[in-house]
N, C-alpha and C positions, 0 to 999 in steps of 0.2 A: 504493500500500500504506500509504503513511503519513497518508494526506492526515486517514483517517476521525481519528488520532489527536489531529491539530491540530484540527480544528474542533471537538472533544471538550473544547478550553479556549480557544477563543476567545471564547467569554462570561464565565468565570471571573474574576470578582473576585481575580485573581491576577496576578505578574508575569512567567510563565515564558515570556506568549507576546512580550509587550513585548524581554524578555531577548534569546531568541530571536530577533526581529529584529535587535536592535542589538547581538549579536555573529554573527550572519550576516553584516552589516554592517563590521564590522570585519575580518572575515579575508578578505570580497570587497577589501576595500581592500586590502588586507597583499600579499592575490595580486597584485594592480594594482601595490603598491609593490615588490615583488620582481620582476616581468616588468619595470617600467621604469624603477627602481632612482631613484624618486620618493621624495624627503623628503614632499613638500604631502599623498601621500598613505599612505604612513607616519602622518604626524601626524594624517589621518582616523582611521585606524586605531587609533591608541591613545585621540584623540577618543570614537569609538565604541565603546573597550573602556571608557571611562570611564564613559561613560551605561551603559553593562551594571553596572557597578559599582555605580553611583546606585541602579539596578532592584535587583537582588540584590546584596547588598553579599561574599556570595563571592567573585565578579569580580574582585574588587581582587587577591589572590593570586595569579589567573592573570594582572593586569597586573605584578606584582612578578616571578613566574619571566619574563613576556617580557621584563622589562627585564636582568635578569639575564642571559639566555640571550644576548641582545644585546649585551652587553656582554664575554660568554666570546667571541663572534664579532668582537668589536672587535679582539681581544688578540690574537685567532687567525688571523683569515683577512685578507690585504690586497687594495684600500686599505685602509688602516686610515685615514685621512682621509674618507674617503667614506661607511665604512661607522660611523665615530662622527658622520655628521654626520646619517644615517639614524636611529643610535639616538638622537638628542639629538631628532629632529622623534619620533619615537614618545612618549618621556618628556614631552615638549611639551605633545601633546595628552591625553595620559592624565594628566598632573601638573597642566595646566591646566584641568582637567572635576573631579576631586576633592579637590585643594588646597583649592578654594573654602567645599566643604563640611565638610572639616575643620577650617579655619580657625574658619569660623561656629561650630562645635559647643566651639571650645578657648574663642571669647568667648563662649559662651551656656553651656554647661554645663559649664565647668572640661575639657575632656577632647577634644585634641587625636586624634579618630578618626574617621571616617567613618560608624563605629552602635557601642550598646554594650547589651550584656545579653542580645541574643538568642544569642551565641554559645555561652555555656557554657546558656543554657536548651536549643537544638541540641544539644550537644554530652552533656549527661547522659542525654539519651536513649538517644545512641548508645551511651554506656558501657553503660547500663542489658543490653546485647545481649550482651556480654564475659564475663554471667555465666553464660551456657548452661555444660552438661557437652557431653563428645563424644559424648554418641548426639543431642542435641538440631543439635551442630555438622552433622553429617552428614546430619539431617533439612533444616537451614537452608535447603540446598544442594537437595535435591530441591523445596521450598517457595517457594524464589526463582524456580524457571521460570515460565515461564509457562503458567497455568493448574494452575500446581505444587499448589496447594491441593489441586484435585482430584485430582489423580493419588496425593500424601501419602494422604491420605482412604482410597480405595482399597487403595493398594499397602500403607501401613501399618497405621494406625489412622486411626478418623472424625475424630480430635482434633489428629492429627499436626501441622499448621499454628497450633494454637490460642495457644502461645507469643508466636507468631511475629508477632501481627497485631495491625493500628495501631489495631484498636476501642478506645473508651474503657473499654468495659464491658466488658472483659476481665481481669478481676481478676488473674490471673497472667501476664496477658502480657506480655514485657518492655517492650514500650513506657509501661504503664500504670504499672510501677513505675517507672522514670525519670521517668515525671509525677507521682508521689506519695511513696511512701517516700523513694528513691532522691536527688529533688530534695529533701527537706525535710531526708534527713542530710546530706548535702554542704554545702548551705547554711549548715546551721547548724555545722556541721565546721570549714568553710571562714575562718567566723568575720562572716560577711554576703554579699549579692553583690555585691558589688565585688570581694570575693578568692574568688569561685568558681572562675572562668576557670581561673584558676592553681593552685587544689586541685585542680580536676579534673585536670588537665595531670599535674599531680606524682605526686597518690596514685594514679588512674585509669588514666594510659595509661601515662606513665613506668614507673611500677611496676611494668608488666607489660607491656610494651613486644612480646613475643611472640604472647599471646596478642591483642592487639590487633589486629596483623596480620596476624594468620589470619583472624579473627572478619572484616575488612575484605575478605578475599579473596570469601566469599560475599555480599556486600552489594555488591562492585562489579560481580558477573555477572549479579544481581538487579538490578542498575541496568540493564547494559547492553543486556538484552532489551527494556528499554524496554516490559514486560509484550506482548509481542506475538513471537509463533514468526517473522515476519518478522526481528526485531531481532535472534534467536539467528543465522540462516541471516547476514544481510547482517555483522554484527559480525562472523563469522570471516572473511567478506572480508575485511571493512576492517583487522583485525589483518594477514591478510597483505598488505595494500597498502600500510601505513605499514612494514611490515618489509621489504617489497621498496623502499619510498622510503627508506626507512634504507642500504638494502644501495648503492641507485645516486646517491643525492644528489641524489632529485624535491623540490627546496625548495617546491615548490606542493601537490605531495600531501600534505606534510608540514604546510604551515600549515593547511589544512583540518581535517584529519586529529587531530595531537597536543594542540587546545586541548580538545576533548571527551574525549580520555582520561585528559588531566591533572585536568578537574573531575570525571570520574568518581570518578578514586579519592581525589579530596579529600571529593566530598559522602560516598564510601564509608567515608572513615575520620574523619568528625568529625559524620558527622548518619544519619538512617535511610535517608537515598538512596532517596526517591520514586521513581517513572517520570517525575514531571513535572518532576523535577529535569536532567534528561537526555535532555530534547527535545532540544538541542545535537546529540544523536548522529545527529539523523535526519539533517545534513546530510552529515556521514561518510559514514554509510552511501548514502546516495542516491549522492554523487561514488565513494565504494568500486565499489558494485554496477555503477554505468554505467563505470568501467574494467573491468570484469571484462565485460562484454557488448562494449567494445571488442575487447576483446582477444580474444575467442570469435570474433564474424563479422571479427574482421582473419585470423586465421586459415585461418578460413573461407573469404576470399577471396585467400588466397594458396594454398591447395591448388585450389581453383577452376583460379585462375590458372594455374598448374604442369600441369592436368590439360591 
């Protein structure tokens, strides 16, 4: 089901399939490193969350919450000698893959980070979204399905999506004004781009901190179809697989499982959240669905069995 999706950007002058490998890569490892409570491979793991980093420099946040998250596990769960020696090889290899790069960028261009500018260039688009009303809110949410264009179209109006869409020649549609108006007062508001990042932060999202996360809600659903009625169907699996691995402490469906929906609702609440942003999910959803097919024919062969 997903395969036509992938080879749909394997040619692309982009990074999401590069990504895509090398945090596939990474949670294969994690799994490896959790089934055999391996630091060497641990430290793949954050290794190859590094280069996902390098690829899409998002990444790095989700290497920040795993170090974090790693560290509440230190505190909390024993050994605690064992399981800080596990988080020190993950910080190892994610700290020794983008250190490097940061370093370079504080001697080459003053500024101790990993990239800079395209965040808040990202980021005022997505503001740009925040300014719908609630009948446009309510439409969003029919328009994010897939195929939603056309069913809006239909069920409402011919136009109903036209807000909504990343054409450039879209004169009112929010994406168009966060590349034009939108970015030119902020800008200039902000007082240059150097202090956009942080205008937008304060007047944009802080300020309105509510609507923000509503507006977020339908841009992460829109994400997670990954534009295909497959991606609606297996996604509610996969929500109830990580909540059943929540419920019984599956540490391996879980590492699968929670880095895609941590980026979900990061690309949902700081950029327009593509589909191609959230290729990550297809791996979810693939391990999702094939438990859910286990567990149907185990079933299956336990009433057999019994008959």
């Amino acid at each position: 089901m997903t395969l036509p999706l992938l080879l749909r950007y394997v040619n692309y002058v982009m990074t999401e399939i590069t990504a895509l490998l090398l945090l596939t890569s990474a949670i294969a490892a994690a799994v490896r490193a959790r089934r055999e409570q391996s630091v060497a491979w641990l430290a793949l793991a954050g290794l190859c969350l590094g280069m996902t980093a390098l690829t899409r420099p998002a990444y790095l946040y989700l290497g920040y919450v795993c170090a974090l998250v790693g560290f509440v596990l230190v505190c909390w769960r024993k050994p605690r000698r064992r399981n800080l020696a596990l988080l020190l090889g993950f910080v190892a290899g994610f700290g020794g893959t983008v250190l490097p790069w940061i370093a370079r960028n504080a001697v080459v261009f003053d500024r101790p980070a990993l990239t800079y500018g395209y965040d808040s260039f990202v980021l005022v688009l997505r503001v740009a979204y925040d300014r719908m009303n609630w009948e446009e809110y309510g439409r969003f949410y029919v328009c994010g399905l897939p195929g939603g264009r056309g069913l809006a179209n239909a069920a409402i109006r011919p136009d109903a999506c036209q807000r909504f869409s990343w054409a450039p020649t879209e004169k009112y549609a929010f994406y168009n004004i966060g590349m034009t108006t939108l970015m030119e007062e902020t800008v200039t508001a902000a007082g240059g781009w150097s202090h956009h990042l942080a205008y937008l932060i304060r007047n944009h999202v802080l300020a309105a901190p509510l609507k923000h996360v509503l507006v977020t809600v339908p841009f992460a659903l829109a994400g997670a179809w990954v534009n295909h009625y497959w991606g609606l169907v297996l996604g509610i699996v996969c929500v109830i697989a990580t909540v059943r691995a929540l419920r019984v402490g599956d540490q391996g469906m879980l590492l699968v499982t929670l880095p895609g929906w941590f980026m979900l609702l990061f690309h949902a609440s700081v950029a327009i959240n593509q589909p191609r942003y959230n290729l990550i999910l297809i791996l979810s959803y693939s391990v999702g669905g094939a438990w859910l097919v286990e567990r149907i024919f185990s079933r299956r062969e336990a009433q057999i069995a019994r008959v």
